[in-house]
C-alpha positions in Angstrom: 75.0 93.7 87.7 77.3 91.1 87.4 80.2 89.1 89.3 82.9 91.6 88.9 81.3 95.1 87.9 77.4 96.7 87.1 76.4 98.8 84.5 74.2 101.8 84.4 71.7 102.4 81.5 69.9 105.2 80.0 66.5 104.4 79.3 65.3 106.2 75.6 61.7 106.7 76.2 61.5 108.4 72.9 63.0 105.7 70.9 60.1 102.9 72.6 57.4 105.1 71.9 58.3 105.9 68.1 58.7 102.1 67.5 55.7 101.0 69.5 54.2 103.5 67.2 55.6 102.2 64.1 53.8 98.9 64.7 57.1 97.1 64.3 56.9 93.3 65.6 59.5 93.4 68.9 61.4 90.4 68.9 62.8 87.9 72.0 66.1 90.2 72.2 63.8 93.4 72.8 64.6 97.1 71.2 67.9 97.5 70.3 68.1 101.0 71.3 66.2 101.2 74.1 68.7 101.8 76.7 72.3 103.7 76.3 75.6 103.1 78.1 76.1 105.4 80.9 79.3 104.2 82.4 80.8 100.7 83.8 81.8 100.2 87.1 84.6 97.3 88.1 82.9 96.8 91.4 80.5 93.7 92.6 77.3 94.9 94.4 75.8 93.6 97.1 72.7 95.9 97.7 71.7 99.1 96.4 69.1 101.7 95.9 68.1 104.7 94.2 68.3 108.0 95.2 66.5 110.8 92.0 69.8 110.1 89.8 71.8 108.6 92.5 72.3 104.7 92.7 73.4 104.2 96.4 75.1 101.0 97.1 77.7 99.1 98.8 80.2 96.5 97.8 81.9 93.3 98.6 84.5 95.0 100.1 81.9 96.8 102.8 81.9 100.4 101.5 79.4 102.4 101.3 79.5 104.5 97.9 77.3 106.3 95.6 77.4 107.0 92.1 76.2 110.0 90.4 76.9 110.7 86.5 79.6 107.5 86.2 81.7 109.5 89.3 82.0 107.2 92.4 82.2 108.6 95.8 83.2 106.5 98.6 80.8 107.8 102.0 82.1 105.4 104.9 83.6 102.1 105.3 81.1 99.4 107.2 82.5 97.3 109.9 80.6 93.9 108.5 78.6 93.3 105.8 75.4 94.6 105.7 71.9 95.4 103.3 70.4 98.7 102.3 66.6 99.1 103.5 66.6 102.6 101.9 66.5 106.5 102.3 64.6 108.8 103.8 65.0 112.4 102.3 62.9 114.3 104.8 65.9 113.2 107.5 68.9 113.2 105.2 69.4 109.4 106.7 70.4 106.3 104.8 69.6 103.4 106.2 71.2 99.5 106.5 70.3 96.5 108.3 73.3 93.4 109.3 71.9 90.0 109.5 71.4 90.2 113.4 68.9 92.6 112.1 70.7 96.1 113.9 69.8 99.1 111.7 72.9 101.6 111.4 71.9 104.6 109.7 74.3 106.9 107.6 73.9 110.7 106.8 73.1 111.3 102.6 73.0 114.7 101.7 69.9 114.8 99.7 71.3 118.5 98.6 74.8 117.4 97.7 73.0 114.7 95.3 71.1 117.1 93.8 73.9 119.6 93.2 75.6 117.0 91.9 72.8 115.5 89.5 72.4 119.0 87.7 76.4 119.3 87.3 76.6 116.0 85.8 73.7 117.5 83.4 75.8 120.3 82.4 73.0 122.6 84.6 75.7 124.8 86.1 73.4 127.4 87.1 71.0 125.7 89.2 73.3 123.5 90.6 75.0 126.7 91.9 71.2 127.9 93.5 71.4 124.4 95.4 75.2 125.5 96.8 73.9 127.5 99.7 71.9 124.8 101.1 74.6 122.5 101.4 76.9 122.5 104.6 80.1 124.4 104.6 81.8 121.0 105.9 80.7 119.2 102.4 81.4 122.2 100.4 85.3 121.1 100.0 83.4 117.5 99.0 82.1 119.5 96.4 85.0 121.5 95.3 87.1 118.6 94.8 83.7 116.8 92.3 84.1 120.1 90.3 87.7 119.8 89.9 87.4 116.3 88.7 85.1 117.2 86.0 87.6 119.8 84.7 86.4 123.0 87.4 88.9 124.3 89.0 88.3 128.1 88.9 84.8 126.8 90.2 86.1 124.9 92.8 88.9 127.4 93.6 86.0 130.1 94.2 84.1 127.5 97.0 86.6 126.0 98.4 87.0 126.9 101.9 90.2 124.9 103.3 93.4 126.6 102.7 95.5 123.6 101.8 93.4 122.6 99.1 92.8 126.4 98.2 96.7 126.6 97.4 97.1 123.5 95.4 94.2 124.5 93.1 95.5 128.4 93.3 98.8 126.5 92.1 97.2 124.2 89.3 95.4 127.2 87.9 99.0 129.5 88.1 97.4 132.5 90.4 100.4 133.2 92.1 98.7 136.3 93.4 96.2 134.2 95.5 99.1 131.2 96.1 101.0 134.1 97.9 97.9 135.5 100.1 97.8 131.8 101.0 101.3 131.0 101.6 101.8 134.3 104.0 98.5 133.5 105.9 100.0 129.7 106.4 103.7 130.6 106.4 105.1 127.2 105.2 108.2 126.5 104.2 107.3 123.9 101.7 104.3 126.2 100.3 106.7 128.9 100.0 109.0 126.8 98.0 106.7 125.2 95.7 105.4 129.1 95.2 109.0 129.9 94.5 109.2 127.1 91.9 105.9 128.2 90.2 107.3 131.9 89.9 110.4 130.9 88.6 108.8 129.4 85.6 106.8 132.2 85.4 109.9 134.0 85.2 108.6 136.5 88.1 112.4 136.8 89.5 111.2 139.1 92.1 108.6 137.1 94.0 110.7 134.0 92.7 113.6 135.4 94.9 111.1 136.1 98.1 109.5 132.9 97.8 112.9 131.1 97.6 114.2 133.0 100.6 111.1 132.4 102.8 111.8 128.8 101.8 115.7 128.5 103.1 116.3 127.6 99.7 119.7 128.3 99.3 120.2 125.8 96.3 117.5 128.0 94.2 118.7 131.6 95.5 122.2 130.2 94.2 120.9 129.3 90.7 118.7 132.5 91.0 121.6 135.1 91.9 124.6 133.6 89.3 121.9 133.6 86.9 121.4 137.2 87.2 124.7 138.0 87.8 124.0 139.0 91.5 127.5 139.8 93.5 125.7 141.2 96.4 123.4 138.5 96.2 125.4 135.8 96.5 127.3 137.8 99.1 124.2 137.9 101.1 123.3 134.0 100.3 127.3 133.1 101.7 126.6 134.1 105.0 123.2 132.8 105.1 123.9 129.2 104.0 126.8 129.4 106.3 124.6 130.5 109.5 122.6 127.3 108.2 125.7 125.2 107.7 125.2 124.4 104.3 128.9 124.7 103.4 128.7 123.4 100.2 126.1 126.4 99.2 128.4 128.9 101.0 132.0 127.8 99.1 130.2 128.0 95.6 129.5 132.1 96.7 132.9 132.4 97.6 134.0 130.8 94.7 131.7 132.4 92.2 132.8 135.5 93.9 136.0 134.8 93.2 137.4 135.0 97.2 139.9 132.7 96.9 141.1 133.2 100.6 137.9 132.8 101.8 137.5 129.7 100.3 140.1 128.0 101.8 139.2 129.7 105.3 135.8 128.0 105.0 137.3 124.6 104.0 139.5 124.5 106.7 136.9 125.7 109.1 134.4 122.8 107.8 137.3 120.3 108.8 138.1 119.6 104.9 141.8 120.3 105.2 142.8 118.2 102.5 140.4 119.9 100.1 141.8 123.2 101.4 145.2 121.9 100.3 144.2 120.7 96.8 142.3 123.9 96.4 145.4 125.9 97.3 147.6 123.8 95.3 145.3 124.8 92.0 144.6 128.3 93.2 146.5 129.8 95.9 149.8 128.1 96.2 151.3 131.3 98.4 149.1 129.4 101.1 150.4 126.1 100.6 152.8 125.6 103.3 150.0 126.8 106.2 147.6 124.8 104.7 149.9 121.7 104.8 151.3 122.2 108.5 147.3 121.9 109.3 146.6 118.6 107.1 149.7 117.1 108.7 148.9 118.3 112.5 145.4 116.8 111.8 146.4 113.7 110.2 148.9 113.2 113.0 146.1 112.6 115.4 144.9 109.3 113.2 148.6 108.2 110.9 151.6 109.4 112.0 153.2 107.7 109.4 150.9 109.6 106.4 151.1 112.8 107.9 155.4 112.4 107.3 154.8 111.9 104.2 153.2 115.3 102.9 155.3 117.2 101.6 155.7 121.2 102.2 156.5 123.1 99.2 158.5 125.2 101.5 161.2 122.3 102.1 160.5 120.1 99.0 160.4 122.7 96.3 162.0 119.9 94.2 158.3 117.9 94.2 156.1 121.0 93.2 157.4 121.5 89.4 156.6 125.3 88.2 155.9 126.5 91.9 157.5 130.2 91.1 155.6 130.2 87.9 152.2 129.5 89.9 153.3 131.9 92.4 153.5 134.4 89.9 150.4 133.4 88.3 148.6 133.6 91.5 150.2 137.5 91.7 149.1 137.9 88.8 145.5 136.9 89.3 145.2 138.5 92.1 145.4 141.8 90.4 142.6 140.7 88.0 140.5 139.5 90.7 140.6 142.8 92.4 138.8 144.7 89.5 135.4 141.8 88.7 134.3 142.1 85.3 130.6 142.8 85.1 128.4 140.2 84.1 127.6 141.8 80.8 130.8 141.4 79.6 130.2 137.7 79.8 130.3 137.2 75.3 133.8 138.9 75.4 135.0 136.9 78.1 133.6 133.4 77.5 136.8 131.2 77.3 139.2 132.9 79.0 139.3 130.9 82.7 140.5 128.1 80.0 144.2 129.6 79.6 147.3 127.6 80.9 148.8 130.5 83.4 152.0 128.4 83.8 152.6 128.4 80.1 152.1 132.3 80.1 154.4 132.9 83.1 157.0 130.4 81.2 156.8 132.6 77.6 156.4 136.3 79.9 159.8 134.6 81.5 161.4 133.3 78.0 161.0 137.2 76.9 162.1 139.1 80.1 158.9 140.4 80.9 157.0 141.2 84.1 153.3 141.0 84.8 152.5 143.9 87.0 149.4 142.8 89.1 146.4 144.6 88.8 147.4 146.2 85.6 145.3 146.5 82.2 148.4 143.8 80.5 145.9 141.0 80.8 147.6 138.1 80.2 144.9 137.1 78.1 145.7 139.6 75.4 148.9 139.3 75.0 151.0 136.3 76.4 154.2 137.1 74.5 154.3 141.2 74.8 157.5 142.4 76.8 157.4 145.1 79.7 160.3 147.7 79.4 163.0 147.4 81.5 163.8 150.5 83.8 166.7 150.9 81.1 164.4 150.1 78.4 167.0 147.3 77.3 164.1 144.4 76.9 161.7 144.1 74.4 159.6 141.5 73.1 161.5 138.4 70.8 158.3 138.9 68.6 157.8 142.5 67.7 155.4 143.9 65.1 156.0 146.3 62.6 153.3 148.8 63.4 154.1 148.2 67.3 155.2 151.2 68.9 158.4 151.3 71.3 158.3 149.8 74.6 158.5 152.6 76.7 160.7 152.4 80.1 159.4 150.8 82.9 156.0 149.6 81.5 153.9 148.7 78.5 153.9 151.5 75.9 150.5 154.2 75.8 149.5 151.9 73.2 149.4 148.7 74.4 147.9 150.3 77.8 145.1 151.5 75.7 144.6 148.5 73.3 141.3 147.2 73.5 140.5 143.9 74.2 139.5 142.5 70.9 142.5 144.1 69.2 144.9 142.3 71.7 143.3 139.1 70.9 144.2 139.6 67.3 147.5 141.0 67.9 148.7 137.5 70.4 147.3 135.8 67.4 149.5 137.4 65.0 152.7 137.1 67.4 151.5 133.3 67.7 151.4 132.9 63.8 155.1 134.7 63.4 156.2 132.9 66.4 154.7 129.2 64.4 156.6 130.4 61.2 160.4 130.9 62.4 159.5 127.8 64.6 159.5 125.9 61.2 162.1 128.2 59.6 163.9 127.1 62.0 163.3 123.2 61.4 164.1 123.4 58.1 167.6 125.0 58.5 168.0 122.1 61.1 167.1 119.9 58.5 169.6 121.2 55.7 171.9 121.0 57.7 171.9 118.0 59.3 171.7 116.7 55.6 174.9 118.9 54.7 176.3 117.1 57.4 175.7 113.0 56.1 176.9 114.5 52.8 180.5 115.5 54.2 180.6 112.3 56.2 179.8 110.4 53.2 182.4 112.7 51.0 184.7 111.6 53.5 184.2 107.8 53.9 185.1 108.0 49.9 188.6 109.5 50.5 189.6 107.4 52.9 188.5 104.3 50.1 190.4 106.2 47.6 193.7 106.0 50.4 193.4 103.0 51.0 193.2 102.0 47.6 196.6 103.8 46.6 198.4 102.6 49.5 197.1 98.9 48.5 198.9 99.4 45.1 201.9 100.7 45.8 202.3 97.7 48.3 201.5 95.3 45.1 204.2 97.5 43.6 206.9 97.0 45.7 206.9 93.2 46.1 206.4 93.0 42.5 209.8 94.4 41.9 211.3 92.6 44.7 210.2 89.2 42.7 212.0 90.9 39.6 215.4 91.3 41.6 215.3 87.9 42.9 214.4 86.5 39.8 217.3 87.9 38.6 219.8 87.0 40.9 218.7 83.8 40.8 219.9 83.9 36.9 
């Protein structure tokens, strides 16, 4: 030992004998390989004893410990500083004497040493004939020594408290034995950590039981979009709202795409002024109700802010491209009513991008009407005209292989277009549309530049006028200087 640790050595009987044997002179510094490292130990000792294998001591810091194999256990923490006198196997006692000279004696498991001894040796067997013998109040003790030497399916089939049973079941990824555990303790925080586990195991299923055994409405969320769940997230709206996690319960709505709702719920969680944004963006038909609320509420704290919100209904002037949005919102509503199935997500992935206003404006720009509800999706074709009951309108941009409008409705054609082939179709309108645009700029161009050549054409003219009227004046007084040159002779 030293001040600040002690070692333990391996004495290598072999080694003496063969160089006793040898005759070989052994110098002052002894054999050089008489003894082997075992293991170092930062502590400072202040009396100890061995036990078979087992050094027994305790430390400056009055605890009582014992080492086994370079693995420190820690057995009980002494009061005052005191000596070991030594052990007595027969009783399982350890014994230690203060310097008043009281003897305090501590229980040693001479069974747990020994179990512990023919682990260290790699002697799995025999150390396993020893377990019986040991108390089944040490047995975790010796659960948690085989899981530090790498054991856990060892110390997962001795281990006797459930806690500890569950965090090893956990370590080791039996979820089978995690969930016996978890319904015998019925945990909310084992139940979500099991949840966790069988997520990355990518057992949905039991994922989605743990998770709802849990309350955990932020994983059943990820869980149920994930999988494209409606009724899921249905069923997790009205849960997270019975908990009052309205945050949880507005994404379901939203996800679900019930707009109403989701301004209901707002309002009912007191964020009116959310609801109001939110039905600015999405539902302005709701605008005005929502308002009188915001300013009724913010009456009770500003009177003078809640004057100044504005109602669509009497400042239509301040809401630019409210009928567009209102038509937009028609419009949606039909789409909303028929969901598109998750597995449609490839062909869809873009389209809650599009500028509705701009649509509306274009579907206005060519006479045309967006029935709600109907197979037109503005998606496919922005710039396609809906009949007139006369049949008068029709689209500013018309194909050559387009078929007729027919009266009162897109023609059997467009009805049944697909969706990939209205795609292409908007982008050929969009590519006509982009030509005449520039067509269109040229012809500007020209002729604005026929126009600076007449207006030059005509600034030279009026020179030229000028010009005559100039000599015809130089003329004139040069034959009035003739005549009165003349009369002057």
């Amino acid at each position: 030992t030293t001040d600040t640790s002690y070692y333990i050595l391996k004495f290598q009987r072999d080694v003496v004998e063969a160089f006793v044997q040898s005759g070989a002179e052994i110098d002052e510094d002894g054999i050089e390989d008489a003894f082997d490292l075992v293991c170092e130990i930062n502590e400072r000792v202040r009396s100890g004893i061995w036990v078979g294998d087992c050094f027994v001591y305790n430390n400056m810091s009055w605890r009582l410990n014992y080492c086994v194999g370079g693995e420190v256990t820690t057995m009980f923490h002494l009061d005052r500083p005191m000596f070991l006198l030594g052990y007595m196997a027969a009783m399982n006692r350890l014994y230690l004497i203060d310097k008043e000279y009281s003897i305090v004696s501590y229980t040693l498991l001479l069974s747990m040493i020994e179990f512990k001894t023919l682990a260290m040796r790699g002697d799995m067997e025999a150390a396993l004939e020893v377990l019986p013998t040991i108390p089944e109040d040490q047995v975790d003790n010796i659960a948690r020594f085989l899981e530090a030497r790498g054991e856990q399916q060892m110390a997962l089939d001795i281990a006797k408290n459930p806690d500890y049973r569950f965090e090893l079941a956990v370590q080791l990824g039996d979820l089978d034995i995690a969930k016996d555990i978890a319904e015998q303790a019925d945990s909310e925080s084992k139940w979500r950590q099991l949840g966790e586990l069988a997520l990355s195991e990518g057992r949905l299923e039991l994922a989605e039981m743990c998770m709802g055994k849990a309350k955990d409405t932020s994983g059943l969320l990820l869980l149920h979009s994930a999988r494209g769940d409606a009724e899921g997230v249905d069923a997790l709206c009205a849960q997270a709202t019975e908990a009052g996690k309205f945050n949880i319960a507005f994404l379901c709505l939203f996800l679900n795409g019930k707009l109403h709702e989701c301004i209901d719920l707002l309002v009912t969680a007191g964020r009116i002024p959310e609801a109001a944004f939110f039905a600015r963006t999405y539902l302005p038909s709701r605008m005005s109700e929502v308002v009188a609320m915001w300013r009724k509420d913010l009456h009770k704290v500003n009177p003078k802010a809640a004057e100044s919100l504005a109602d669509p209904a009497q400042y239509p002037n301040l809401f630019p491209d409210l009928e567009l949005a209102l038509r937009a919102e028609e419009h949606q509503a039909g789409k909303l009513s028929s969901p598109v199935p998750a597995s449609r997500f490839p062909a869809m992935e873009g389209h809650n991008a599009e500028n509705l206003i701009e649509q509306m404006q274009q579907l206005s720009m060519s006479g045309a009407s967006a029935p709600a509800g109907s197979d037109a999706d503005m998606s496919s074709s922005p710039v396609r005209s809906v009949g007139a009951a006369d049949g008068s309108a029709a689209s500013p941009v018309k194909m050559a292989s387009d078929p007729e409008p027919q009266p009162g409705g897109l023609s059997e054609q467009d009805m049944s277009m697909s969706h990939g082939e209205a795609e292409a179709h908007e982008d050929v309108v969009q590519e006509q549309e982009e030509e005449e645009e520039e067509e269109q700029e040229e012809e500007e161009e020209e002729e604005a530049e026929e126009e600076e050549e007449d207006e030059e054409e005509e600034d030279d003219e009026e020179i030229d006028v000028d010009d005559d009227e100039d000599g015809d004046d130089e003329e004139a007084l040069d034959d009035d200087w003739g005549l009165e040159e003349e009369k002057e002779s």
